[in-house]
C-alpha positions as CSV (number, residue, x, y, z in Angstrom):
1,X,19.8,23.3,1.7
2,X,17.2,20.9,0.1
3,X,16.2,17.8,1.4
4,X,15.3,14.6,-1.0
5,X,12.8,12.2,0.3
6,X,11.4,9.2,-1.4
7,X,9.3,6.7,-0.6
8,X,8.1,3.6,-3.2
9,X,4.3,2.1,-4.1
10,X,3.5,-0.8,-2.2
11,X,1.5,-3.9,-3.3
12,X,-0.4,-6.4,-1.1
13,X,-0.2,-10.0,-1.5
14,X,-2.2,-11.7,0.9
15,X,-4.1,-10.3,4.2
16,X,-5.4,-7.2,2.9
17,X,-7.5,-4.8,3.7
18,X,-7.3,-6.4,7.4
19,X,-4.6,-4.3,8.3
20,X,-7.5,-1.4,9.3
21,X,-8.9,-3.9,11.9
22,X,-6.4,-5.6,14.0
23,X,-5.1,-8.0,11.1
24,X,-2.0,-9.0,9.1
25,X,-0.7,-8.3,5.8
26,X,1.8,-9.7,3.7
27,X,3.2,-6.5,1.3
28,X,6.2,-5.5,-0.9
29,X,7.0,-2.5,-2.5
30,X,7.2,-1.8,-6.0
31,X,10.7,0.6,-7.1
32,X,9.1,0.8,-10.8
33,X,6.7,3.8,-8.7
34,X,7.4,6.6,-6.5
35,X,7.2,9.7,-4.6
36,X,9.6,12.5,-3.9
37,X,9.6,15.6,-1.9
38,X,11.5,18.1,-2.0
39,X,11.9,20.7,1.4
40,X,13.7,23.5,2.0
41,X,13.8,26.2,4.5
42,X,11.7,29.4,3.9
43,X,10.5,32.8,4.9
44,X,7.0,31.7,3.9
45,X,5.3,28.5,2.7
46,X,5.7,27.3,-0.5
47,X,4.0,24.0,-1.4
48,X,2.5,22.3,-4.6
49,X,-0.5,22.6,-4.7
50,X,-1.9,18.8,-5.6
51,X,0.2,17.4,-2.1
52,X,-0.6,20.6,-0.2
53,X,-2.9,18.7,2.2
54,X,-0.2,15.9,2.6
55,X,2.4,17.6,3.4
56,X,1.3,19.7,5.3
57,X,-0.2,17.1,7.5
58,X,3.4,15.6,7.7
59,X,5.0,18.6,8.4
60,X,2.9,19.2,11.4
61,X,3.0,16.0,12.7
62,X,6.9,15.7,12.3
63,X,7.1,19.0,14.1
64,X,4.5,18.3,17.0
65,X,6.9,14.9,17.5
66,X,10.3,17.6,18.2
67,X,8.5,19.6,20.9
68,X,7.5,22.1,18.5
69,X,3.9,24.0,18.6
70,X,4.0,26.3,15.3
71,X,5.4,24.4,12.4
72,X,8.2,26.3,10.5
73,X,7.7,27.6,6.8
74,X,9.1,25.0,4.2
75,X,9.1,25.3,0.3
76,X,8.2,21.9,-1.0
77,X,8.3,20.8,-4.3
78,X,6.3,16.5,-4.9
79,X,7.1,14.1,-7.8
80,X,5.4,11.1,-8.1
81,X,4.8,8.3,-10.7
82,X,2.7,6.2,-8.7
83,X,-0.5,6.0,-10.6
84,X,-3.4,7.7,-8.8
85,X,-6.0,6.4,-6.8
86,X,-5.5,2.5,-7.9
87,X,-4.2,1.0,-4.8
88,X,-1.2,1.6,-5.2
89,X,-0.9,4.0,-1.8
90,X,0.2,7.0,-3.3
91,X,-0.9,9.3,-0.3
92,X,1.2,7.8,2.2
93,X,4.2,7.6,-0.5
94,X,4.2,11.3,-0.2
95,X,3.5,11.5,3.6
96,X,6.1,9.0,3.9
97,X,8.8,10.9,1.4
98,X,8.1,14.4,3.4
99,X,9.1,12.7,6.8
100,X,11.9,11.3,5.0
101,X,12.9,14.6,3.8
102,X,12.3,16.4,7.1
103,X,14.5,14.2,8.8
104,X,17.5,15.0,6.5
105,X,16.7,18.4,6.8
106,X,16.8,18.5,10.1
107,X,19.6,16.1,10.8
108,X,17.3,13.9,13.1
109,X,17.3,9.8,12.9
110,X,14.1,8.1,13.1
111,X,13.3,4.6,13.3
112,X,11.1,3.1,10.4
113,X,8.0,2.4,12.3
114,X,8.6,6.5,14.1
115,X,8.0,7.5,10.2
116,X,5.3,4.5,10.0
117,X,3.7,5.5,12.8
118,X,3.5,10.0,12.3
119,X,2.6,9.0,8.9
120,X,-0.7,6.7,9.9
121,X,-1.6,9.5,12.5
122,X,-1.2,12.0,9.9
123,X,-3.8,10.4,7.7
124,X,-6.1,9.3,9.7
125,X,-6.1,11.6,12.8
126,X,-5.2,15.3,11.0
127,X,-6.7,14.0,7.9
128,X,-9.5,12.2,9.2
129,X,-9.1,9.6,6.1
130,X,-9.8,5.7,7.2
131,X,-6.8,4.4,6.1
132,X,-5.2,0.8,7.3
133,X,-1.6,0.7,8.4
134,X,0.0,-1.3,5.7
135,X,0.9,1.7,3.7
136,X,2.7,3.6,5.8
137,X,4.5,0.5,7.7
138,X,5.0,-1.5,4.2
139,X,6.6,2.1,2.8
140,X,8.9,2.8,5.8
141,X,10.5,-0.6,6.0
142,X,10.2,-1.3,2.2
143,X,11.0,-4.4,0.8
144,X,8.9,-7.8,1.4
145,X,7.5,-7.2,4.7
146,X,4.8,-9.2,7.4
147,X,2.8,-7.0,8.9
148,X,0.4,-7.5,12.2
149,X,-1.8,-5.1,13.5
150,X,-2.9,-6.7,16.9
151,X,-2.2,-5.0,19.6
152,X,0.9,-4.2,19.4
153,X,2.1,-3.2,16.0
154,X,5.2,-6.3,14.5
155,X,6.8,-6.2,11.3
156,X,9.1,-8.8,10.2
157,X,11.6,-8.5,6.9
158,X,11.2,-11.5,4.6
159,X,12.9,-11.8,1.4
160,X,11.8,-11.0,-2.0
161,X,14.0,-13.6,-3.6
162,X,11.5,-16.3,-2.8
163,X,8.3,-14.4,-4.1
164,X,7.3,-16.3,-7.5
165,X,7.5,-13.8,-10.5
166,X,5.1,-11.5,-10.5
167,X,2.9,-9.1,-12.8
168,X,1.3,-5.5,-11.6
169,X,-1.8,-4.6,-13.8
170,X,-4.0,-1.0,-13.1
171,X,-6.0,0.4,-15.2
172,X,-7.1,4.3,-14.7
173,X,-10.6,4.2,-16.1
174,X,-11.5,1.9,-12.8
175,X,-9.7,4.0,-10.5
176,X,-11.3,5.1,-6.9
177,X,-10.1,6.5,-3.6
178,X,-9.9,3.6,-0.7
179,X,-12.1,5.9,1.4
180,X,-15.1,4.1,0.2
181,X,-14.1,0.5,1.0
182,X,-12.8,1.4,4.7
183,X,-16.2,3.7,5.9
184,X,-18.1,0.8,4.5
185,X,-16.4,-2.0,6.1
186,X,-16.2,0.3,9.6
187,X,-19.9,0.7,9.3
188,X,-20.4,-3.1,9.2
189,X,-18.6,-3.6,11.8
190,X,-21.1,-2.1,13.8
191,X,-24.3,-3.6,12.2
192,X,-22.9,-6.7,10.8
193,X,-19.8,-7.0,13.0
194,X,-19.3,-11.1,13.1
195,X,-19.2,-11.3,9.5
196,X,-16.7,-8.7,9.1
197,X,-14.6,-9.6,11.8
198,X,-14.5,-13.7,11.1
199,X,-13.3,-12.1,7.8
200,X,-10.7,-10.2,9.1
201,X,-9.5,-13.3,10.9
202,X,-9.3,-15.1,8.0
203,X,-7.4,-12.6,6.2
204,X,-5.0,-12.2,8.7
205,X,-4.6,-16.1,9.1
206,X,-3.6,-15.9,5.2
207,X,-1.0,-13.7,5.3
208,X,0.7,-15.3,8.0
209,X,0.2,-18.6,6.3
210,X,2.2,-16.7,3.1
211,X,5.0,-15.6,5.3
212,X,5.5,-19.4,6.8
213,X,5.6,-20.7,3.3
214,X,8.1,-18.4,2.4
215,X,10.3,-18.6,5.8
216,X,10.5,-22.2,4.7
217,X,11.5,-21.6,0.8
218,X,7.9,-22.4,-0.5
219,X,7.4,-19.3,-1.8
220,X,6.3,-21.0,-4.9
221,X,2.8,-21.8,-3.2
222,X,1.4,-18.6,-1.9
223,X,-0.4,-17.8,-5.1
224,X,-3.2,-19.6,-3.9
225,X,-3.4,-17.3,-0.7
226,X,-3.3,-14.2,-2.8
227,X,-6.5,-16.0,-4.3
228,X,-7.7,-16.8,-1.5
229,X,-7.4,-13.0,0.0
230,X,-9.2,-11.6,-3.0
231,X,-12.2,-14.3,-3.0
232,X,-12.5,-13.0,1.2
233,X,-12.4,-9.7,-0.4
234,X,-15.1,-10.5,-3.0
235,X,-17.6,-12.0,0.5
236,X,-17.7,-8.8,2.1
237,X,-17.0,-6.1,-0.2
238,X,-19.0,-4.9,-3.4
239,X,-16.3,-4.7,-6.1
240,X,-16.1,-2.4,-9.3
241,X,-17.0,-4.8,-12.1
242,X,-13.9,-3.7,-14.0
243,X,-11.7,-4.4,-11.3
244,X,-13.1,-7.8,-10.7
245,X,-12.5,-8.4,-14.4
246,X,-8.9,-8.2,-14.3
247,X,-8.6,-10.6,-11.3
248,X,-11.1,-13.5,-13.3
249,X,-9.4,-12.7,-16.8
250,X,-5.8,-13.3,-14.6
251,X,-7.2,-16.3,-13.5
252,X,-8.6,-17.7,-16.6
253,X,-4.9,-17.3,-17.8
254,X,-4.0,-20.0,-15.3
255,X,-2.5,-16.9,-12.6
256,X,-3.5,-16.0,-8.7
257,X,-4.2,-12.6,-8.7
258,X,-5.0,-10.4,-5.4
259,X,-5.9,-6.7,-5.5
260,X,-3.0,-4.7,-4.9
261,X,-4.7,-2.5,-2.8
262,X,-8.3,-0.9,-2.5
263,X,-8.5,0.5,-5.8
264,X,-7.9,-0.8,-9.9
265,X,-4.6,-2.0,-9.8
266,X,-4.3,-6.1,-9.1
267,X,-1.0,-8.3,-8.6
268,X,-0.4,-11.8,-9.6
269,X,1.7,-14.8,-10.1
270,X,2.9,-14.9,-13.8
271,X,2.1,-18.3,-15.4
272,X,4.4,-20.1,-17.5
273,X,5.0,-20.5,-21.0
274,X,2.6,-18.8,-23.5
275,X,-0.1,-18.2,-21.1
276,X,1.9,-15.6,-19.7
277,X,2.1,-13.3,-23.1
278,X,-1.3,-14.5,-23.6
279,X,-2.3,-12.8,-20.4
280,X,-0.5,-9.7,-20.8
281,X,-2.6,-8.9,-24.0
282,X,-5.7,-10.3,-22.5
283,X,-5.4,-7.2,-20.1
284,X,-4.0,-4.6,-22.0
285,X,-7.0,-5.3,-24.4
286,X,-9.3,-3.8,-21.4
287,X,-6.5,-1.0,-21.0
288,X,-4.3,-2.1,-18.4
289,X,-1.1,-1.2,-18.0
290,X,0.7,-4.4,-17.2
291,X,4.4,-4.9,-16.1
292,X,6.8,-7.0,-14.3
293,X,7.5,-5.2,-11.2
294,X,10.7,-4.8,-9.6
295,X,10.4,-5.6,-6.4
296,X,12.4,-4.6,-3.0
């Protein structure tokens, strides 16, 4: 028997990268991207080589959760589309599609934040990577999600219908792993802490702003909280000057634009009319790829 999992890239809209610190993020997943795994059963351990790391964290952790000390042997085969290293959270896609795909395998039933949850540990424990929980979380439930990390993890559905349209622009010549930004930020928190962490609030505070304006069909609006999540970014965190440029070009346009994630991929309200295709070939012209993302 082989198992199938998949699991889509996610995009953040508003919030981020509070999500590592005890704050809220709005998110939705992209279906233009993803990640598959493929497991079987096997006498000995057969796994591709690029997601070896991956899924073998996944495997142990999904195996530790059943009781089990010694992992079994799986062969394991990873497809992914989701364009590396831009913010796009291609990891935990993978993490993500592995749990997924042990589950079927093994005939067990987990709830999304279980698979949220063994894929964050996976990461960050085995892996000993500084990620946030918004990848994991936004992957497992999918769709248009709220996310808050206070104490006590809460995730509420929203619904995409009532997102403005949208545009996803990355570009691989600025791409960089999120492990930077996060042991940065964590250092500050020590030596700079109140900064940081007024930040944090404030992010936060966004992204639950974005989810009451779209509870109450004014969905329309939270452009200018994506902005305002990438100009919080822009106070504490030294950006890659080609990143940056696709947020100002966006906005010179007459779009809100937010950084997708921690890396060179940005997301933003399309603007009407001609500005729109004016846009599009503004930032292909730096060598972005640009589409309309199909959201859910």
């Amino acid at each position: 028997m082989i198992a199938t999992g998949r699991a889509y890239a996610r995009a953040a809209l508003a919030g981020n990268p509070s999500d590592g610190y005890g704050g809220a993020v709005l998110s939705i997943t992209i279906r233009d991207f993803c990640a598959e795994v493929d497991l079987a059963h096997s006498h000995e351990a057969a796994i591709d080589a690029e997601a070896a790391e991956l899924i073998g964290a996944a495997v142990a952790r999904f195996e530790r959760s059943l009781g089990r000390e010694e992992s079994r042997a799986y062969r394991a085969a990873c497809r992914t589309t989701i364009p590396r290293q831009v913010g796009l959270a291609g990891s935990s896609a993978i993490l993500v599609a592995c749990l997924r795909a042990l589950c079927e395998l093994h005939g067990v039933e987990m709830e999304a934040n279980e698979v949220a949850q063994l894929a964050w540990r996976a990461e960050t424990e085995d892996m000993e990577y500084p990620a946030g929980g918004q990848d994991p979380y936004s992957q497992s439930h999918g769709g248009l999600v709220l996310m808050d990390f206070g104490d006590n993890v809460r995730v509420e559905r929203l619904d995409p219908a009532s997102l403005p349209p949208l545009f996803l622009a990355s570009r691989a010549d600025a791409s960089s792993p999120s492990r930077g930004v996060h042991t940065d930020l964590r250092a500050r928190l020590g030596s700079d802490g109140g900064a940081v962490r007024t930040a944090i609030g404030e992010l936060a505070e966004l992204a639950h702003e974005a989810a009451r304006r779209l509870r109450a069909g004014d969905g329309s609006s939270i452009g200018e909280l994506m902005s305002a999540t990438f100009e919080i970014r822009r106070r504490i965190i030294t950006l890659d000057p080609r990143q940056e440029r696709m947020v100002l070009i966006a906005r010179d346009h007459g779009a809100h634009t937010n950084y997708a994630g921690s890396g060179g991929a940005v997301i933003g309200t399309r603007p009407a009319g001609d500005a729109w295709p004016a846009l599009r070939a503004a930032l292909e012209a730096e060598a972005c790829s640009v589409i309309e993302p199909t959201l859910g």
